[in-house]
N, C-alpha and C positions, 0 to 999 in steps of 0.2 A: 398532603405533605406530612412528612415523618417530621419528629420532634431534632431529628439532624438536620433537617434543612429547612424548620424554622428559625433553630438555632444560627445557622448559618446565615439566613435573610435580613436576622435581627441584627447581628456583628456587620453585616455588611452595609444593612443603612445606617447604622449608628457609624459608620466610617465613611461612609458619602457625607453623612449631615455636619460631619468634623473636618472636612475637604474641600465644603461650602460656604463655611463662615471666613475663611482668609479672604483679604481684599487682591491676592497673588498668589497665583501658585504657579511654580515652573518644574517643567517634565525638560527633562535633561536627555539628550539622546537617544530623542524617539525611533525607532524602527533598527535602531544598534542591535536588538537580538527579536527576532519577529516574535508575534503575540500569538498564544492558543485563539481557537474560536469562541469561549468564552472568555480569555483574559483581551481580545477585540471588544467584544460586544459590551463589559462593564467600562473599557475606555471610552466608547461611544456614548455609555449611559452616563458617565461620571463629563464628560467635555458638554453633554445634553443638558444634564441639571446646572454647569456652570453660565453655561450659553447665557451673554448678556447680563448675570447678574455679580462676577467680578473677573480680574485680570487674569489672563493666563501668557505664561510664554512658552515657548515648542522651541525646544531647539534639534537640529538632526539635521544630517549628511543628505537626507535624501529629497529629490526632488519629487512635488505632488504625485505624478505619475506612478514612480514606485513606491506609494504608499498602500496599492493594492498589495502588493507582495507580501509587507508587513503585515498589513490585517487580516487578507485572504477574503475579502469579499468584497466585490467591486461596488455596489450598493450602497454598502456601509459605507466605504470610504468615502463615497460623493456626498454622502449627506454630512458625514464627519467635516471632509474640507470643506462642505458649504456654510457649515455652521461658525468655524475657525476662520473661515479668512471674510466673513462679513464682518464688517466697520473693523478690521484687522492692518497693523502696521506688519508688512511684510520684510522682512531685511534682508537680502539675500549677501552672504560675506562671499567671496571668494577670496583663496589666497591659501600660504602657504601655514602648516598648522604651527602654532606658538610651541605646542610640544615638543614637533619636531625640529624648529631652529633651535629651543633649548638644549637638545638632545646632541645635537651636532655641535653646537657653541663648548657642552660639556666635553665633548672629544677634543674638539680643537685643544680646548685649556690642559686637557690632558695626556695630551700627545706633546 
């Protein structure tokens, strides 16, 4: 390893071990823009080191299934939603987005 990519090793667990001390951490619109093969693989590493020792919420559009699409590796992704949906409260919302009845409601007022 070159002195760039200890560098880089060191920044990075010093930001894992800053990720792990929250009793909650919430990822907000997962698979909204898909992941590189490594920006996958540190999501996997970082939901691995949370596994179990505090709260996590996921929120996102997409159903289990096409979460391969987002991470691009079918593998991963199994062990990822094995690990997420053990002792996991699942919610699943359907309905129409708050966004967009604001959005509409704004017209309405303004028409």
């Amino acid at each position: 390893m070159n002195c760039l990519q200890h560098q880089q090793e060191y920044r990075l667990n010093k930001l894992e071990k800053q990720w792990l001390t929250p009793h909650l951490v919430i990822l907000d619109e997962l698979g909204y823009v898909p992941f590189s093969k490594v920006g996958a693989e540190l999501l996997f590493q970082f939901c691995s080191a949370r596994y179990e020792r505090g709260s996590l919420i996921i929120t996102t559009n997409l159903e289990f299934p096409k979460w391969t699409e987002v991470l691009g590796d079918e593998q991963m992704t199994a062990a990822l939603l094995d690990r997420l949906t053990h002792n996991a409260h699942i919610i699943n919302i359907n309905g129409e987005s708050y966004r967009f009845k604001q959005a509409l409601a704004k017209q309405a007022n303004n028409a």
